[in-house]
Structures are given as structure tokens and as C-alpha cells.
C-alpha positions in Angstrom: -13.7 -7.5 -1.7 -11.8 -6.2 1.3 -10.6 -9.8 2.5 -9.8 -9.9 -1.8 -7.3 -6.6 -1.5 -6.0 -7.7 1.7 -5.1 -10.9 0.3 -3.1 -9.4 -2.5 -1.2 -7.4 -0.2 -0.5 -10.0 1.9 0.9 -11.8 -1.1 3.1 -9.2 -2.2 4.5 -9.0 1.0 5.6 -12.3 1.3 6.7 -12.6 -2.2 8.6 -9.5 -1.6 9.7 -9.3 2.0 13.5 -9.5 3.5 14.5 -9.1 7.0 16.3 -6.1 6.8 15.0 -4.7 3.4 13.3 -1.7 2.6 9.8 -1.5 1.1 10.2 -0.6 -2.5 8.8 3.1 -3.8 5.5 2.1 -5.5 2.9 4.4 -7.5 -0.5 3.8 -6.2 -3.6 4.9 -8.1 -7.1 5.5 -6.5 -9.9 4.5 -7.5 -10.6 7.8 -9.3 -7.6 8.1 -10.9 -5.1 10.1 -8.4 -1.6 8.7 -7.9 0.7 8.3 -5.6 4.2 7.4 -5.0 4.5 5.7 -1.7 5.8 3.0 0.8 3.8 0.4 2.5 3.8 0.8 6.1 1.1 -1.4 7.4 -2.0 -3.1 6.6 -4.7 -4.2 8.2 -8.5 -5.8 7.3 -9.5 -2.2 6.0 -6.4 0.3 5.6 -3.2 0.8 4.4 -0.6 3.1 5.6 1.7 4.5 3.4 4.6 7.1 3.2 4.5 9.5 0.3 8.4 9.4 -1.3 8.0 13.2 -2.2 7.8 14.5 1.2 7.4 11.6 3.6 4.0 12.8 4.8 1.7 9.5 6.3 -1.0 8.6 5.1 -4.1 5.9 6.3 -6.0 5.3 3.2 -9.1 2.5 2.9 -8.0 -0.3 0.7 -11.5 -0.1 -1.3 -10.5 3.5 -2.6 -7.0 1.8 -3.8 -7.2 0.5 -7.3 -6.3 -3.2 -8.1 
């Protein structure tokens, strides 16, 4: 499952990805429902980072609580 989510990141970053472009604003939703609008940071085998637009508070969030 993990290795699933990272994979599908990893995908969308290199479909998406430009040397000097910004990550794009993207709603997120949990696995419970809550959303939120955000920018990719980082990933890694178990976490993503992301950036809330509304007041550019960081966040680490585990990839099994994002929903797919």
C-alpha cells in the first residue's frame, strides 16, 4: 500500500515537474473526509509534506491517512 501511494506520487511528479516551476495548489482529502488545499513539499516512503495555501502552515502527514 505505502510503496502503491508513493508510487503515484512519484508519478505525478515526473509527469508534472519543471525546473523552475512551482508545485501546483492541490486539495487533498483524508482518509475521513477532511480537506485540504496544499503544496507538495517532499515525499518520502511514509510522509508527505505539504504547505497549506490558506496560511502557509507545514504540515508532515502519513501517506496512508491521504486518500487516493
Amino acid at each position: 500500500m505505502k510503496r502503491t501511494v508513493l508510487s503515484l506520487f512519484a508519478i505525478f511528479f515526473a509527469g508534472n515537474a519543471s525546473l523552475h516551476a512551482q508545485p501546483e495548489w492541490r486539495v487533498f482529502t483524508s482518509t475521513t473526509g477532511s480537506k485540504l488545499e496544499a503544496r507538495v513539499v517532499s515525499v518520502d516512503e511514509d510522509d508527505v509534506v505539504l504547505i497549506r495555501k490558506a496560511d502557509g502552515k507545514q504540515f508532515t502527514l502519513a501517506l496512508v491517512l491521504l486518500s487516493y
